[in-house]
Structure formats: C-alpha cells, structure tokens
C-alpha positions as CSV (number, residue, x, y, z in Angstrom):
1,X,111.1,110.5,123.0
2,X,112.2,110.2,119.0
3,X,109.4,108.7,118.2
4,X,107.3,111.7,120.2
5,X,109.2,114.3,117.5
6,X,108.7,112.1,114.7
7,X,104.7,112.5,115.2
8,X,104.6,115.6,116.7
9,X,106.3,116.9,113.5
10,X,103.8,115.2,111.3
11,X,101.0,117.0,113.1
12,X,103.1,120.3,113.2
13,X,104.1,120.4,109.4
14,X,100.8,121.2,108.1
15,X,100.1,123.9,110.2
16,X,103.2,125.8,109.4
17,X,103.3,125.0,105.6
18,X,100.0,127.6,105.4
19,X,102.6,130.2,105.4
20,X,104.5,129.1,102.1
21,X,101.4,127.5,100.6
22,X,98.0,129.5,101.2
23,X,97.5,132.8,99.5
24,X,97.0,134.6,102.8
25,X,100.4,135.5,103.7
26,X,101.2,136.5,100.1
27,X,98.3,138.5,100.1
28,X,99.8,140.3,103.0
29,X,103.4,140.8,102.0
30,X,102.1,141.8,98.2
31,X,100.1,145.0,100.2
32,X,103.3,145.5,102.2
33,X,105.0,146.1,99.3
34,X,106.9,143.4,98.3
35,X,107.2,142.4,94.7
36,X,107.7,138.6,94.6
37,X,106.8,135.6,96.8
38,X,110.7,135.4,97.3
39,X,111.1,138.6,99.0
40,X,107.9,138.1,101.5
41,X,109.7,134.7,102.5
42,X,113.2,136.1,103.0
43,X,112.0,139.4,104.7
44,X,108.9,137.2,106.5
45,X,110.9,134.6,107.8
46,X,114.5,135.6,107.7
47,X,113.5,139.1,110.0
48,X,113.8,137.3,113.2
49,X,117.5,137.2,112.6
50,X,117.2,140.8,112.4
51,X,118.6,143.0,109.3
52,X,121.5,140.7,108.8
53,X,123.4,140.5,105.6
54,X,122.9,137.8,102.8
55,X,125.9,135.4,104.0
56,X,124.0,135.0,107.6
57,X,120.8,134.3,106.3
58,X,122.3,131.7,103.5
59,X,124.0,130.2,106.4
60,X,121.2,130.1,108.6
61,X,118.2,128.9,106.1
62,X,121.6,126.3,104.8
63,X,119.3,124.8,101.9
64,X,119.4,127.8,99.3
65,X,121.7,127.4,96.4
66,X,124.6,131.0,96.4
67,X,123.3,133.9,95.4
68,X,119.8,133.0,96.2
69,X,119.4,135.0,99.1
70,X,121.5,138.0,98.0
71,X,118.6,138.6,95.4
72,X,116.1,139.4,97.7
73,X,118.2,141.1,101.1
74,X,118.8,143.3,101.7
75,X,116.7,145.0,99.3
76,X,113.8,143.5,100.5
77,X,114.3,146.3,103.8
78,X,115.0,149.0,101.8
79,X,111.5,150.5,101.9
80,X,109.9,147.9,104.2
81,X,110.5,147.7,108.2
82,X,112.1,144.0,109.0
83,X,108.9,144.1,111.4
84,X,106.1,145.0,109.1
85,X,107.2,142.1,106.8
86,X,107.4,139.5,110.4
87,X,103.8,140.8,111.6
88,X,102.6,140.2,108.2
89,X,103.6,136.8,107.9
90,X,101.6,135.6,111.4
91,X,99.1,137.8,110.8
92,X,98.8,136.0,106.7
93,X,99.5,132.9,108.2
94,X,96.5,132.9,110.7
95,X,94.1,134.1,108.6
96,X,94.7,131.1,106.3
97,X,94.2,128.7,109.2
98,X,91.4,130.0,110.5
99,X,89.5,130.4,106.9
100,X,90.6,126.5,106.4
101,X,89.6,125.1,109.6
102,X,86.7,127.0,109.8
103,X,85.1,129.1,112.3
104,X,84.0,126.3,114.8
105,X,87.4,124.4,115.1
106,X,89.2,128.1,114.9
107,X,87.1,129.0,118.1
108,X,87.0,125.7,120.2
109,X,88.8,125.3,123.3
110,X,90.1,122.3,121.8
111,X,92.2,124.6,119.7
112,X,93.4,127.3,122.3
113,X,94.5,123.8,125.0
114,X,96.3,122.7,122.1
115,X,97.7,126.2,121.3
116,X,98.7,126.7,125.3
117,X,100.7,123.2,125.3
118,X,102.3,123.5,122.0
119,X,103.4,127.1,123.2
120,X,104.7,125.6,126.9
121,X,107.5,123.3,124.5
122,X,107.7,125.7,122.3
123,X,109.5,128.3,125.0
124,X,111.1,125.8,126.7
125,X,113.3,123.8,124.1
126,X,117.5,124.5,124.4
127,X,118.4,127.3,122.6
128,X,122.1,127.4,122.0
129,X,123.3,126.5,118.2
130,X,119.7,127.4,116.6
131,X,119.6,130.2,115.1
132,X,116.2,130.7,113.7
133,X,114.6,129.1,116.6
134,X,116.3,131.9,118.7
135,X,114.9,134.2,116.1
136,X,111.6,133.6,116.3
137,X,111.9,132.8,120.3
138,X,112.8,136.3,120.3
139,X,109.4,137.6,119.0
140,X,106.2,138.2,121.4
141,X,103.6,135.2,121.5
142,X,100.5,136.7,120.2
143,X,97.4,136.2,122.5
144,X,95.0,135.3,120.2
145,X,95.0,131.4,120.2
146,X,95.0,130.8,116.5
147,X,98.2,133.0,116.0
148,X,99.7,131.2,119.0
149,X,99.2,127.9,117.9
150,X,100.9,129.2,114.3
151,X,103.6,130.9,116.2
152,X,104.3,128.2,118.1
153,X,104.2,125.4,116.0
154,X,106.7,127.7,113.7
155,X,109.4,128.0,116.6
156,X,109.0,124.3,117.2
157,X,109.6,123.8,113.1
158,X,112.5,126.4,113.3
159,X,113.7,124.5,116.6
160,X,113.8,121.2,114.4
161,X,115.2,122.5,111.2
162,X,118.2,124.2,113.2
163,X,118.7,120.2,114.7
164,X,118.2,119.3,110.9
165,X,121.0,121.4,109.5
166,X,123.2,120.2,112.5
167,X,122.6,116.4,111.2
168,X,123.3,117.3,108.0
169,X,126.5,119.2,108.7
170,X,128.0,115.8,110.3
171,X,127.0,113.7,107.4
172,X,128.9,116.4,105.1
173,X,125.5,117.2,103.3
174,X,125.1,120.6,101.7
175,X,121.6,122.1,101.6
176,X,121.2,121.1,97.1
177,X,123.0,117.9,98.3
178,X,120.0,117.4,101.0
179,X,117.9,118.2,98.4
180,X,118.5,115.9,96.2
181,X,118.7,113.0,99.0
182,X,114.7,114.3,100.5
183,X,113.9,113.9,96.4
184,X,114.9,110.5,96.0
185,X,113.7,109.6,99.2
186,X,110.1,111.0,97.9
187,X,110.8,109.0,95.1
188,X,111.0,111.8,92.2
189,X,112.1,110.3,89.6
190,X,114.6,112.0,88.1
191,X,115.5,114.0,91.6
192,X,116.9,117.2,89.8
193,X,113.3,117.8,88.5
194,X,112.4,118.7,92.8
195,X,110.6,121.5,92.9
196,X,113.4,123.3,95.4
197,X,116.4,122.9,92.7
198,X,115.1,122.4,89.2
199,X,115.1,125.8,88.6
200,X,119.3,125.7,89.7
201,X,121.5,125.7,86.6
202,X,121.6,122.1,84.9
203,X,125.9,122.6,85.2
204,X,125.2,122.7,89.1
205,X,123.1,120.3,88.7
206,X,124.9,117.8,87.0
207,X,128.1,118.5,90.0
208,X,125.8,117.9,93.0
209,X,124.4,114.3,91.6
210,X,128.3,113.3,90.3
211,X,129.5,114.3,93.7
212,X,126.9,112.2,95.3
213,X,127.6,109.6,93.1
214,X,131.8,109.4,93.7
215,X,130.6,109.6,97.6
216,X,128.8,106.0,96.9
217,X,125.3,107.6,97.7
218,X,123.5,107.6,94.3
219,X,124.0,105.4,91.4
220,X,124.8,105.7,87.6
221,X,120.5,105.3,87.5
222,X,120.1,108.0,90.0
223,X,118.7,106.5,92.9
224,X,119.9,105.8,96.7
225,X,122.6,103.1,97.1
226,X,122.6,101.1,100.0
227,X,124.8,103.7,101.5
228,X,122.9,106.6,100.3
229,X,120.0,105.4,102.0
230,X,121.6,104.6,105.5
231,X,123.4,108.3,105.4
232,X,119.4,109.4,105.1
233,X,118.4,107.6,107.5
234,X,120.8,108.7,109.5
235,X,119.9,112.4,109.1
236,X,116.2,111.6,109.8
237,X,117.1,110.1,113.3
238,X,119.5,112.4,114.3
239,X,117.1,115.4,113.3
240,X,114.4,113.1,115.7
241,X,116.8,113.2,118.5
242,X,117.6,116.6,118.2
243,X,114.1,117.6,118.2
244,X,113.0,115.5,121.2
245,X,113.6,118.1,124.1
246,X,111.6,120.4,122.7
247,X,108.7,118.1,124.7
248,X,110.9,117.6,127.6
249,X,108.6,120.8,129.1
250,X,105.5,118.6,128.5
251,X,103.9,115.9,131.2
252,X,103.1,112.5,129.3
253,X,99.8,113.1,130.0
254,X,99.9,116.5,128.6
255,X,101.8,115.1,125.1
256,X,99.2,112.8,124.7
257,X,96.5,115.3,125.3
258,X,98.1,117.7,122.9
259,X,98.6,115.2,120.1
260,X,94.7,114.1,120.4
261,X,93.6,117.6,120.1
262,X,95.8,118.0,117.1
263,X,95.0,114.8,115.0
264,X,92.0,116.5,113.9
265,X,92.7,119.8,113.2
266,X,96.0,118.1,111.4
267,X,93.7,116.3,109.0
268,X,91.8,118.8,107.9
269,X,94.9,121.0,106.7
270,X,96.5,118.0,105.2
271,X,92.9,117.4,103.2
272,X,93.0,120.6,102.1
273,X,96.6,120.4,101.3
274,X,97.6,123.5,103.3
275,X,95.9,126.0,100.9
C-alpha cells in the first residue's frame, strides 16, 4: 500500500497547498483581523490544537525554527476566537478551489464521489501519536462537497505529516535539519537559500549545514553524500508506510475510483500552480 500513499499524496498536495498559496484564505484571515500571513497560518491551522501555548504548537508543526511560533500565539487569540480564524481558513480555502477549478468541475458529481471517498479514509486512519490529525479529526466535516473534499484531503495531509515527523524523529532530523535535506533533494543549489529557512539567521545557518556535514550527510560542496541521500530516502519511505492505513478504510475498487476522479481535478491545480 506505499506506493497507494505515495500517489495519493501527489494528488492530495495540490489541493491543500490552496490554503498557503491562493489569496483566498488570506483574504479571509486579513478581514478577521489578523495582521500578517503568519498569524492566519498559526491561528488557521494551529486552532485545532486548541488555544495551546507556543512550545505545543512548535512541537507539533516540528519544522519551525525557536521563537517562530511564539511571535504569532498566543497573540494571534487575543482579539480573535481560535474558531473564527479555523472557519476562515476552510471557508478561504474552498473558495480558492472552486474559483480555480471552475464552476463545472466544482459542481460535478465527479467531485462530491471523490469528496465522499477521500472523507471515508480520511475518518478512519489510526489516530494515536498525531497530533494535528487528531486536531483537525476533531472538527465537523462540512456538507458542502467542495469544503469536504478540502477538509479531508487536509486531515489526510495532517495524518501524513504527523507520520513524517515520526520518521524524522528516528533518523535524528530536526525540522531546519529536514529542511535543508527536502532542499537538496529539490536540488537548490545552495540549500540555505530554501524559501522555509533563508530568512533564519546565517549563524544558525551555518550550524545546521556543519552539523549535517560532521554526521556524514552533506559535503564540503553542500550536497547529499551517499549517506545523506539513503537517510532521505529513508524518511520518504517510512513517511509512505506510515501513511498507508489511512486507505485501509477504502475497497481497491474504491482507491482506484477515487484516484481516477482526482487525476483531473489534480492537474488543473498543479497548472495553475495552486493560486
């Protein structure tokens, strides 16, 4: 079934990265109230843990570098109810999926089949160790199919990314560190100038790559060793494995059902690059 999570997160990805990409959601958490992109995305997507302090939510995301979260919770609740920030992120995050798929694909039955499967795995997967999964299990599943199939394709990511974090943990790989590894594995060239951590202090910087380098994973050049590349690799197919009973719920007929209906809505958010 690895190979199942591998592809259904390639169909998946593209409809969750609306949220962080498309204007839609910012839109929504801008008229909220909220003054940056960064404190949408912490009070959007970190709610579901409810109004926990800064250290849970660093743990829990794993991938921001310290501080990061503190500068946005809990401040971000002070004037704003956890759950007007939540219900602004689906209701953002549809809005940009329907407006990029159009009003056609947003309204086919194609759509709201695909919507209904996704959301049968989705409520189904193991629960215990993931915490944001747990989260956003937590939440209602809207009605409306085009919010489902968001909602659902976010618990599925959050469901993954828990798994992820897990993999990670074993191969001793902090969130920067794992940044740093997806970047070369992207091939940016030099990996420090990734959009998630070029913006981290260049002293910080500079420890994370000569740590990876005395654990044999990156060379003097910057870029993977031999070693560096098999510890990746390892992360991906752990974070596959992990992911796989999420589908357990779903008939082989049903997966492959699901993953026709999804090819072509996949394509036309990837064309349009999420946005």
């Amino acid at each position: 079934m690895t190979h199942i999570a591998r592809r259904m997160f390639e169909l998946l990805e593209p409809i969750c990265l609306v949220t962080f990409l498309a204007e839609e959601c910012n839109e929504e958490m801008a008229a909220l109230g909220h003054r940056t992109y960064w404190d949408g995305y912490f009070a959007g997507r970190g709610g579901v843990l409810g109004e926990v302090p800064a250290e849970v939510m660093h743990a829990a995301f794993y991938s921001f570098a310290d501080g990061e979260v503190a500068r946005h919770i809990p401040s971000a609740w002070r004037t704003i109810p956890r759950e007007a920030s939540i219900a602004a992120r689906e209701r953002g995050s549809a809005a940009s999926l329907r407006r990029i798929l159009g009003a056609e694909a947003a309204g086919s039955a194609g759509l709201a089949r695909a919507a209904d499967l996704m959301t049968k795995a989705a409520v189904s997967a193991p629960m215990e160790g993931r915490m944001m999964y747990a989260g956003m299990r937590s939440l209602p599943v809207p009605g409306e199919p085009v919010a489902r199939l968001w909602h659902s394709a976010t618990m599925l990511r959050e469901h993954r990314a828990d798994g992820h974090i897990a993999a990670l943990i074993g191969e001793r790989v902090g969130g920067t560190e794992a940044h740093v590894l997806s970047a070369l594995d992207m091939g940016i060239d030099p990996p420090e100038s990734f959009g998630r951590i070029h913006h981290l202090p260049k002293e910080r910087l500079a420890a994370v790559m000569r740590g990876l380098r005395e654990r044999g994973l990156v060379d003097a050049d910057s870029r993977f060793t031999e070693a560096g590349r098999a510890t990746k690799g390892r992360i991906e197919a752990l974070t596959d494995e992990l992911a796989a009973p999420a589908y357990d719920a779903l008939a082989p007929d049903e997966l492959d059902e699901l993953i026709v209906v999804l090819e072509p809505l996949t394509a036309t958010l990837v064309a349009a690059g999420s946005q």
